[in-house]
N, CA and C atoms as a LAMMPS dump frame, in Angstrom:
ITEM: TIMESTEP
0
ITEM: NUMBER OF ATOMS
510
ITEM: BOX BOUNDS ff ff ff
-5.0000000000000000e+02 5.0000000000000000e+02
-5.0000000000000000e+02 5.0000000000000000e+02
-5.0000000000000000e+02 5.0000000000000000e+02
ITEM: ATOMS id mol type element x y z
1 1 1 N 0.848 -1.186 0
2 1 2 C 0 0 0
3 1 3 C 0.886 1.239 0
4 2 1 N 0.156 2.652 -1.061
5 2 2 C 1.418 3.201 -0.97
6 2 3 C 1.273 4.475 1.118
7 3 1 N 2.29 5.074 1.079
8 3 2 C 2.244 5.634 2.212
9 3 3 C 1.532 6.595 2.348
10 4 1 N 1.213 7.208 0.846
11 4 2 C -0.219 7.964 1.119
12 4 3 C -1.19 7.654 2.065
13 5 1 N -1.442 6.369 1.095
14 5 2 C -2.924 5.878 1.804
15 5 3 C -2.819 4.813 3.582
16 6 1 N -1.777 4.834 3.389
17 6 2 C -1.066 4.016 4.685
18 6 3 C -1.943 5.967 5.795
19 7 1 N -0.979 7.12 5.316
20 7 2 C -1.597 7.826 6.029
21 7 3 C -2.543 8.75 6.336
22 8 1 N -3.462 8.511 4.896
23 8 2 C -5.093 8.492 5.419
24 8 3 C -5.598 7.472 5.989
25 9 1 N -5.267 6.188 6.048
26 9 2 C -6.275 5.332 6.884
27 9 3 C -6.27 5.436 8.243
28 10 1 N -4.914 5.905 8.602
29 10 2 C -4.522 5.992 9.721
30 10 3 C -5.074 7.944 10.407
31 11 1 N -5.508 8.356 9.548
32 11 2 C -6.23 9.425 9.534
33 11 3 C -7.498 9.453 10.097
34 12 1 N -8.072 8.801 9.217
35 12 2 C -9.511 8.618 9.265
36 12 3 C -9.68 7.682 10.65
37 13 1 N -8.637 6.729 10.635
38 13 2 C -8.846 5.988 12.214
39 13 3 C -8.914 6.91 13.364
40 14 1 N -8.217 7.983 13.173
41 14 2 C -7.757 8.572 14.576
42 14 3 C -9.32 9.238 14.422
43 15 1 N -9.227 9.864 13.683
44 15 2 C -10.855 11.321 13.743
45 15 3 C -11.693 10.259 13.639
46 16 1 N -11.855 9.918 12.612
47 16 2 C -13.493 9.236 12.699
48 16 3 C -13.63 8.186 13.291
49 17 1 N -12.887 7.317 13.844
50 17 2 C -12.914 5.993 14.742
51 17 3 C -12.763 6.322 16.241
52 18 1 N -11.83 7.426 16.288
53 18 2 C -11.727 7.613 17.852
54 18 3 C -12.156 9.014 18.379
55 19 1 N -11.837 10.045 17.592
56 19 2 C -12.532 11.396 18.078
57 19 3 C -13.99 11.615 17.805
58 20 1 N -14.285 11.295 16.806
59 20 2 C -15.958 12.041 16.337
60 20 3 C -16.629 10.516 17.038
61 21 1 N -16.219 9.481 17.228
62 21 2 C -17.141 8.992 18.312
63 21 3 C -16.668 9.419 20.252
64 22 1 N -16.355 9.922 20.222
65 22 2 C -15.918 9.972 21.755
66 22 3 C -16.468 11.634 21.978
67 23 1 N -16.241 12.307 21.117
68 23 2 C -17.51 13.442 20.794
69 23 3 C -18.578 13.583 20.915
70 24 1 N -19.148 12.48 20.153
71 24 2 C -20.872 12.327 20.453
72 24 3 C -21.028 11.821 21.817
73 25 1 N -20.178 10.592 22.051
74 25 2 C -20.707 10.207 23.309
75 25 3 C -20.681 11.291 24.372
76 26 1 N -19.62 12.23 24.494
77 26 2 C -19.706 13.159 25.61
78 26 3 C -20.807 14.351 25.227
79 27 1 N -21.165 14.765 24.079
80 27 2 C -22.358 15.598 23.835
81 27 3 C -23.673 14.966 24.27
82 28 1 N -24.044 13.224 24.068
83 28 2 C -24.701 12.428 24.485
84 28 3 C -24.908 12.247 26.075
85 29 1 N -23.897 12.798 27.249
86 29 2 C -24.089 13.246 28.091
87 29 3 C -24.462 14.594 28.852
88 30 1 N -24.184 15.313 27.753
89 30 2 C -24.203 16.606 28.351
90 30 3 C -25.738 17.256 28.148
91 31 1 N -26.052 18.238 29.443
92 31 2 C -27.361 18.836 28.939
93 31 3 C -27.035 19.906 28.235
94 32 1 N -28.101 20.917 27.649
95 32 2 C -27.913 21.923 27.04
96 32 3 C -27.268 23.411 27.965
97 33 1 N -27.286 22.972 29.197
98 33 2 C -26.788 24.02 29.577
99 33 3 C -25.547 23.921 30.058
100 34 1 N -25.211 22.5 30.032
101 34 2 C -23.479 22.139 30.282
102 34 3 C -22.866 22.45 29.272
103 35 1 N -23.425 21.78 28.248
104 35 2 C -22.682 22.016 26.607
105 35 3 C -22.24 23.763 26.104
106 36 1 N -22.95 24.378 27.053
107 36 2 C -22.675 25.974 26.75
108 36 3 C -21.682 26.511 27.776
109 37 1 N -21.912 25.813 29.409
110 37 2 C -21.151 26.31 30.432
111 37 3 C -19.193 26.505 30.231
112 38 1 N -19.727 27.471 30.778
113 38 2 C -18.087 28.371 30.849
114 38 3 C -17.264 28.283 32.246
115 39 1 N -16.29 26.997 32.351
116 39 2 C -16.151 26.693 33.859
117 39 3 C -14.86 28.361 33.786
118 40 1 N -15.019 28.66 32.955
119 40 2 C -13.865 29.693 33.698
120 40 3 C -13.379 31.054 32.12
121 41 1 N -13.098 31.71 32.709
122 41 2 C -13.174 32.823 30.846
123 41 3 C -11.83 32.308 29.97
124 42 1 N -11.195 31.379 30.886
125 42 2 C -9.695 30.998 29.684
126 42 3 C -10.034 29.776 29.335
127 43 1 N -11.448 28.979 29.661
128 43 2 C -11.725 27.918 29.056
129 43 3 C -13.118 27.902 28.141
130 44 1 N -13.384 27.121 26.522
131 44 2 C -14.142 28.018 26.112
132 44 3 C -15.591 26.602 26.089
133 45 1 N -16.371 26.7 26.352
134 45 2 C -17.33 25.888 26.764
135 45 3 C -17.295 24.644 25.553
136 46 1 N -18.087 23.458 25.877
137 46 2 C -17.482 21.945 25.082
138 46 3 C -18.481 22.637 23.805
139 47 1 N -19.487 23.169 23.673
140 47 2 C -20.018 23.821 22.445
141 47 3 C -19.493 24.456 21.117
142 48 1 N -18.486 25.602 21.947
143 48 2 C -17.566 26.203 21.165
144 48 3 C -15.78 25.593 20.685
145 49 1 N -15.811 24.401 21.815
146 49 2 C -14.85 23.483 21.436
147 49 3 C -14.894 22.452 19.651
148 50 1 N -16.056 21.849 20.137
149 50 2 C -16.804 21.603 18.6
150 50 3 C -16.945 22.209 17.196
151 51 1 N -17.354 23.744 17.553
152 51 2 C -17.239 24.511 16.534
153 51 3 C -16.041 25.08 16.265
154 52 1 N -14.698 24.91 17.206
155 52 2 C -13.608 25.422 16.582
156 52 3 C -12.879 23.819 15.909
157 53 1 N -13.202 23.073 16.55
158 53 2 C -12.37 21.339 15.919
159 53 3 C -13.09 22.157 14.476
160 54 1 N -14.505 22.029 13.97
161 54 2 C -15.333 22.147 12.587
162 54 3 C -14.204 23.279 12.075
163 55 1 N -14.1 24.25 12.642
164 55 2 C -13.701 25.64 11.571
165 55 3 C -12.032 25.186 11.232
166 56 1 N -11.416 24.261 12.307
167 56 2 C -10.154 24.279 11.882
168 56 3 C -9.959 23.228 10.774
169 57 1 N -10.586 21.757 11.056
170 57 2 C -10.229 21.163 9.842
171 57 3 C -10.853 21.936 8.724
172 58 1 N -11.56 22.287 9.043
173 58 2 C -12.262 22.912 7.694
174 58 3 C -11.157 23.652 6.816
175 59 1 N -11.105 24.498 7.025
176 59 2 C -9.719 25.399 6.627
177 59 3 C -8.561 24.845 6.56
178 60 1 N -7.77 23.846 7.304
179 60 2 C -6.812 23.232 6.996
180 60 3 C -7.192 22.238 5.893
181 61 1 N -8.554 21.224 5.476
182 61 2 C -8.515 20.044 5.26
183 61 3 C -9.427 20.139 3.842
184 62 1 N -10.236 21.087 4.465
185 62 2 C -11.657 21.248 3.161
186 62 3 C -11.092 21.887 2.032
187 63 1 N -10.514 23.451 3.128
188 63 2 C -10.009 24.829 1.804
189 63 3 C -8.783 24.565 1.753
190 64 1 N -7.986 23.863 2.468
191 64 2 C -6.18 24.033 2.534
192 64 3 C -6.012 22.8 1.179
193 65 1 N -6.517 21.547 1.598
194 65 2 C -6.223 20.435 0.66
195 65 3 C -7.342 20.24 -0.52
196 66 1 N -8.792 20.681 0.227
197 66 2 C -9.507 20.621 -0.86
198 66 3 C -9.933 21.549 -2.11
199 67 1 N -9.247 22.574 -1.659
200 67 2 C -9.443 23.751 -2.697
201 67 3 C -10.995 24.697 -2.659
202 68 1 N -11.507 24.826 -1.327
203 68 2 C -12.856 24.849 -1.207
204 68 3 C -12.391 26.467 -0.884
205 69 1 N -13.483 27.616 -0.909
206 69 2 C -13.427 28.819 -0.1
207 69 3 C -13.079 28.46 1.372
208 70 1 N -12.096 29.803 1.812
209 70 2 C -11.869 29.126 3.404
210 70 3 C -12.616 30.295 3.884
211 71 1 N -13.67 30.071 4.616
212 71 2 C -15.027 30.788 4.881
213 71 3 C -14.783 31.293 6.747
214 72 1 N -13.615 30.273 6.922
215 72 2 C -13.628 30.92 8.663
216 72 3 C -13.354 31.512 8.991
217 73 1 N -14.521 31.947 10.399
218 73 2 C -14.453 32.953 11.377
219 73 3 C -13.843 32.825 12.686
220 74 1 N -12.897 32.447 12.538
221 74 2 C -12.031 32.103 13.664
222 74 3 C -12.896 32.561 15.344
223 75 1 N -12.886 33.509 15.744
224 75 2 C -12.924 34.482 16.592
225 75 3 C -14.483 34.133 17.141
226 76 1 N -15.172 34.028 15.836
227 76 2 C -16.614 32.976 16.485
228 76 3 C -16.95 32.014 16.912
229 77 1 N -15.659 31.293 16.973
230 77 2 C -15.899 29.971 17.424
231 77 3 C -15.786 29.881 18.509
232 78 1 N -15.524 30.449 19.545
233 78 2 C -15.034 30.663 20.413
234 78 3 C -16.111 31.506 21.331
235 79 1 N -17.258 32.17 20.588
236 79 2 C -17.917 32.734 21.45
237 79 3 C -19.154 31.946 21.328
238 80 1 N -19.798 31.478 23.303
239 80 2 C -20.435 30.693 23.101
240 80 3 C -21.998 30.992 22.682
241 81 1 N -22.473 29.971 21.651
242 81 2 C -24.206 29.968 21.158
243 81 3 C -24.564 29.261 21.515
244 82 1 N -25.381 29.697 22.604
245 82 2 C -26.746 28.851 23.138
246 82 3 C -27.856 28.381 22.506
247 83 1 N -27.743 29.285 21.034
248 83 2 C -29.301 29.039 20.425
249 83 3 C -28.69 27.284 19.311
250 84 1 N -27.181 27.051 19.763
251 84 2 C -27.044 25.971 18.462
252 84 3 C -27.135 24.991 20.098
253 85 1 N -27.981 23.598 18.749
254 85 2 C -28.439 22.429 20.119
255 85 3 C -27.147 21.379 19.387
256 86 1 N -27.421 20.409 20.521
257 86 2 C -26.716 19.17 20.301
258 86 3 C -26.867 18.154 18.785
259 87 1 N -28.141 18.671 18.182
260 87 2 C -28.098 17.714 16.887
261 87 3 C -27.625 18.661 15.756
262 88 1 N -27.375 20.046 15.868
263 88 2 C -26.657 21.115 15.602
264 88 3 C -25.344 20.837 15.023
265 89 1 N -24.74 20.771 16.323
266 89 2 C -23.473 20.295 16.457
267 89 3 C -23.153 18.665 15.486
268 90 1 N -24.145 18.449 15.852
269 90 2 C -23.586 16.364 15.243
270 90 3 C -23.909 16.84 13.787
271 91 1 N -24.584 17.757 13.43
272 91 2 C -24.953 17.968 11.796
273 91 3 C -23.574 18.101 11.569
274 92 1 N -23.026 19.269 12.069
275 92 2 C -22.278 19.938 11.685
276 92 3 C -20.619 19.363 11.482
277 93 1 N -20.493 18.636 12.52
278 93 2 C -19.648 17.146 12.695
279 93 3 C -19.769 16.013 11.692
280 94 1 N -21.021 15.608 11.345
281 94 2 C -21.036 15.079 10.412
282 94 3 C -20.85 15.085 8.455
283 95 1 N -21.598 16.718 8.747
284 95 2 C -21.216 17.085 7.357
285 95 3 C -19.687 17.286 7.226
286 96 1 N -18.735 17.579 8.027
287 96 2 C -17.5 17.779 7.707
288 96 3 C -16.519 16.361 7.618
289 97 1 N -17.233 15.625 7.988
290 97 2 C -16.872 14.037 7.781
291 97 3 C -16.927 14.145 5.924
292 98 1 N -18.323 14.447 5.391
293 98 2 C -18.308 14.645 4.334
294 98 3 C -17.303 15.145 3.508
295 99 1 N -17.323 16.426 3.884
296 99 2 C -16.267 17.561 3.002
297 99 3 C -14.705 17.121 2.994
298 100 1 N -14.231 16.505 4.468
299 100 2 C -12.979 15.978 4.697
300 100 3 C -12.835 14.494 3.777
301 101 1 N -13.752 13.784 3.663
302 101 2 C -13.526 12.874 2.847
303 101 3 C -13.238 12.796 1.705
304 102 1 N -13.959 14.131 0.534
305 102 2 C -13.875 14.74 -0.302
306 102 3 C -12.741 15.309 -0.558
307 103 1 N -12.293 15.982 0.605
308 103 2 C -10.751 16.401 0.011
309 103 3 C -9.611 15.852 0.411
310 104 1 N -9.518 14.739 0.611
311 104 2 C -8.658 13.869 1.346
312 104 3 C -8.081 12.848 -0.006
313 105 1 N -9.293 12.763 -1.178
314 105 2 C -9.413 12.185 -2.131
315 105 3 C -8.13 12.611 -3.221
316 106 1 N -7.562 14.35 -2.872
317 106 2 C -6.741 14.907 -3.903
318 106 3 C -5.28 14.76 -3.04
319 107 1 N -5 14.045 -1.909
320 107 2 C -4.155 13.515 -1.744
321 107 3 C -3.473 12.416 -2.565
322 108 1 N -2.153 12.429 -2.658
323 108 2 C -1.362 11.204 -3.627
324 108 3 C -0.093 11.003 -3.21
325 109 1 N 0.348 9.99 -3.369
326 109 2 C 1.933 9.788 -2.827
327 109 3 C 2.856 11.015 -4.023
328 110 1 N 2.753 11.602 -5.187
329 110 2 C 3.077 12.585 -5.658
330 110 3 C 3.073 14.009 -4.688
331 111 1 N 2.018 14.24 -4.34
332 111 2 C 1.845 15.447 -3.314
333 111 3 C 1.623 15.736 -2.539
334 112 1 N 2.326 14.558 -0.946
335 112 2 C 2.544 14.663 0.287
336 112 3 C 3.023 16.053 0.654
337 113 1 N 4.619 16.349 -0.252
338 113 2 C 5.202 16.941 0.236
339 113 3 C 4.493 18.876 -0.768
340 114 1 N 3.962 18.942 -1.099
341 114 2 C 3.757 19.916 -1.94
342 114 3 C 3.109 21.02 -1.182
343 115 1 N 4.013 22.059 -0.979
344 115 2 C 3.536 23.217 -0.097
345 115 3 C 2.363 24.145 -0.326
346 116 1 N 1.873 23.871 1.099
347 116 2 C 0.396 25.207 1.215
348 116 3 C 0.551 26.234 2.348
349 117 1 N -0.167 27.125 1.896
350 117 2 C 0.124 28.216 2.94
351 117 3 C -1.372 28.37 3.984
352 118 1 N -0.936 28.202 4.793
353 118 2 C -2.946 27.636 5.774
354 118 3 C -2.555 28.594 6.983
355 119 1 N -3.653 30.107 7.134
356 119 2 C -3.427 30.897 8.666
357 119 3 C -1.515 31.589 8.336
358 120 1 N -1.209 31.411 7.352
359 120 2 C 0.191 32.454 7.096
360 120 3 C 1.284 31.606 7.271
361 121 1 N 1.068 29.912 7.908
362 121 2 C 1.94 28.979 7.671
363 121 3 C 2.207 28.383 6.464
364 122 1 N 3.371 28.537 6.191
365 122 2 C 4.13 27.283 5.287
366 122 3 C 4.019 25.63 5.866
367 123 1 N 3.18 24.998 5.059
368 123 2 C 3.084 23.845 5.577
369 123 3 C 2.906 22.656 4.509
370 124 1 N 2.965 21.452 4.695
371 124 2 C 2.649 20.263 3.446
372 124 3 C 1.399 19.783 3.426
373 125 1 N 1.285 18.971 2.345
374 125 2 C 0.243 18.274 2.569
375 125 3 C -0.082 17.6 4.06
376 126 1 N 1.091 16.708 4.148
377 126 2 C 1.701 15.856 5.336
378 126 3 C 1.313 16.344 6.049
379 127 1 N 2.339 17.539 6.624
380 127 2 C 1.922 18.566 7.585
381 127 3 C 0.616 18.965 8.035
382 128 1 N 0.041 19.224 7.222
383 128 2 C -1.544 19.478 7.276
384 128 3 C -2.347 18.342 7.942
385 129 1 N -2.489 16.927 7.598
386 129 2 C -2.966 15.843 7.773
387 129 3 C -2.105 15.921 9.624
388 130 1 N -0.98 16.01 9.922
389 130 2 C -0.317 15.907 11.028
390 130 3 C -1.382 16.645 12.483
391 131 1 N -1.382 17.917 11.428
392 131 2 C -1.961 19.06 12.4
393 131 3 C -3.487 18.979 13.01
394 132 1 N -3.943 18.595 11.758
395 132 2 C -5.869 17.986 11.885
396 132 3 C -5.743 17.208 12.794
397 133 1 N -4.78 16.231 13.013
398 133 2 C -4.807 14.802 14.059
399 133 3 C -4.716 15.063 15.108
400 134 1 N -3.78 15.894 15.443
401 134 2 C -3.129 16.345 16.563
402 134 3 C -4.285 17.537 17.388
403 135 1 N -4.962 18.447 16.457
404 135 2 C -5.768 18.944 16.857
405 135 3 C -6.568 18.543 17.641
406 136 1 N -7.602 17.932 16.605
407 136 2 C -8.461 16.971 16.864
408 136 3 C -8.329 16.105 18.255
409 137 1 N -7.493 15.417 18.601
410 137 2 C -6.647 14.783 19.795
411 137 3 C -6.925 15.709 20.754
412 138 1 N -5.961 16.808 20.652
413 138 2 C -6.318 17.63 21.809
414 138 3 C -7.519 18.03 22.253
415 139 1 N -8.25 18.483 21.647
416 139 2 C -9.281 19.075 22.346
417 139 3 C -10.593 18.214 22.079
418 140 1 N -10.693 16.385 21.735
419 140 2 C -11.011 16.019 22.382
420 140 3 C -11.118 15.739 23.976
421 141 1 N -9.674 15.58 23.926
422 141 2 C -9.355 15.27 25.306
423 141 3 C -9.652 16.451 26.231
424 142 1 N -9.803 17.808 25.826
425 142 2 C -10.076 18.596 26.525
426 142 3 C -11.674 18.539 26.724
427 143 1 N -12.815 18.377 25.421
428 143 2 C -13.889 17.653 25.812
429 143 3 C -14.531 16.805 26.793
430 144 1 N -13.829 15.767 26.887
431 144 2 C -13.787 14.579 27.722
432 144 3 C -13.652 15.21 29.123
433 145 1 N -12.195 15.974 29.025
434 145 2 C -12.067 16.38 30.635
435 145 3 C -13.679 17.213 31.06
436 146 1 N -13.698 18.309 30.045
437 146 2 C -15.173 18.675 30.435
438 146 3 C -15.84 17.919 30.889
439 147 1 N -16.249 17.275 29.902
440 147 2 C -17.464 16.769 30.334
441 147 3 C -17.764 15.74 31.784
442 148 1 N -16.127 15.129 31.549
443 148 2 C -16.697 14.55 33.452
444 148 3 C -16.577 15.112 34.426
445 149 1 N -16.12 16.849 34.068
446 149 2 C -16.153 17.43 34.969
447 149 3 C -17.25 17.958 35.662
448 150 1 N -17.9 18.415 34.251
449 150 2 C -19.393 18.633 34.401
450 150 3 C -20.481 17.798 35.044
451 151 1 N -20.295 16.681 34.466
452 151 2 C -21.311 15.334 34.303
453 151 3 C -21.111 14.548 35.861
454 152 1 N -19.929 14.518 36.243
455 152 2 C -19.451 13.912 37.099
456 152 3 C -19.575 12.582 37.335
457 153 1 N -19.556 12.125 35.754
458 153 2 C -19.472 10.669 34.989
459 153 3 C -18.026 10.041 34.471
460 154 1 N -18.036 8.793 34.544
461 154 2 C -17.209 8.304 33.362
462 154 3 C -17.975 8.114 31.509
463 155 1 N -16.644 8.482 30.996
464 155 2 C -17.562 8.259 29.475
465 155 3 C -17.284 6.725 29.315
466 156 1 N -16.519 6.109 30.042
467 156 2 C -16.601 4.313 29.523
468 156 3 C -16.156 4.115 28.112
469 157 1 N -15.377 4.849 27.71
470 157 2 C -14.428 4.584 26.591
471 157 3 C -14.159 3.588 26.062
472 158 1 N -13.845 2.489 27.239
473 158 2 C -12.872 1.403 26.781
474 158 3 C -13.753 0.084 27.23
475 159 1 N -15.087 0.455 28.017
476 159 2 C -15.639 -0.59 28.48
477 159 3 C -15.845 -1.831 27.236
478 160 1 N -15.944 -1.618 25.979
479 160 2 C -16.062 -2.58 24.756
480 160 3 C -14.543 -3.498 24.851
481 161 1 N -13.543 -3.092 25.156
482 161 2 C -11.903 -3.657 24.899
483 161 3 C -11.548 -3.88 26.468
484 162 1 N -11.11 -4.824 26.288
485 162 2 C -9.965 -5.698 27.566
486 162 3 C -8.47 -5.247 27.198
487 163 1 N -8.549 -4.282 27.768
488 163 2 C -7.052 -3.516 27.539
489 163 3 C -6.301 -4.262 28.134
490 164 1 N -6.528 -4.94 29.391
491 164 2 C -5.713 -5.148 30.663
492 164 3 C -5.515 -6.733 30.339
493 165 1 N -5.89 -7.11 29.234
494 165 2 C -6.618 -8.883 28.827
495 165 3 C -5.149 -9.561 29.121
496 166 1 N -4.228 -8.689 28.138
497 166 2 C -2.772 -9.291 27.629
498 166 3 C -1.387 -8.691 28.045
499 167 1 N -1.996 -8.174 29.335
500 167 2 C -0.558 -7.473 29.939
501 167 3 C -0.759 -8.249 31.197
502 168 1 N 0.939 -8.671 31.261
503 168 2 C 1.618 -9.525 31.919
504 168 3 C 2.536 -8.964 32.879
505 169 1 N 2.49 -8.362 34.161
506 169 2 C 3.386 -7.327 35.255
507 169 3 C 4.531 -8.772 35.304
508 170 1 N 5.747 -8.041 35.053
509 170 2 C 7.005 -9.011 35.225
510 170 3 C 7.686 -9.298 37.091
């Protein structure tokens, strides 16, 4: 397989296998007035967390690789809307599953390395795909922390897998 596609699959595993489900499940806990709450003004509520993951791949993944208008409002994402609900959000999550799939397509082992300029960075294809992951990663995990902070739940992540099945303490 070439390493292109070696690192979209491994793409699509991380976001769509492990973030955009671990997403829903913590929106799936949250009420509408957690999903907006502001535990503090340097943290920006799990609502507006969502809508900045959407605006960044977008712009890195949709307009950076896919050649789409890059339409974001950075600065809005960040301020929280109460009037957007939880199936809002999963639209909005979901359609970019769409658009990212779409432009993920003009990836090729030819133009890993072929420079774009995304937010005033010099960056690669590669690069780009690096940054979405890594994003994404983070502020799930900053999600998650929300939300059991909020919820004062476990999200049960791992309850499906026996992590502990095949480790052997020496």
């Amino acid at each position: 397989m070439e390493p292109s596609r070696l690192i979209i699959n491994e793409f699509r595993k991380r976001i769509y296998d492990e973030s955009f489900p671990r997403i829903y499940k913590c929106l799936g806990m949250l009420t509408h007035e957690e999903l907006w709450y502001c535990v503090n003004k340097q943290t920006p509520p799990i609502g507006s967390l969502v809508l900045h993951l959407c605006g960044n791949a977008r712009q890195w993944i949709v307009a950076g690789i896919g050649g789409k208008d890059d339409i974001r409002d950075r600065a809005s994402e960040f301020i929280p809307h109460p009037s957007i609900r939880r199936t809002d959000l999963i639209f909005v999550l979901e359609n970019l599953k769409i658009q990212m799939n779409a432009a993920l397509k003009n990836i090729s082992e030819n133009n890993l390395e072929q420079p774009i300029t995304i937010q005033g960075l010099n960056e690669t294809y590669f690069s780009v795909l690096i940054h979405v992951l890594e994003h994404f990663s983070y502020h799930t995990g900053q999600i998650t922390t929300l939300t059991k902070i909020l919820t004062q739940k476990p999200t049960h992540y791992y309850d499906e897998t026996k992590l502990n099945d095949n480790f052997k303490a020496n």
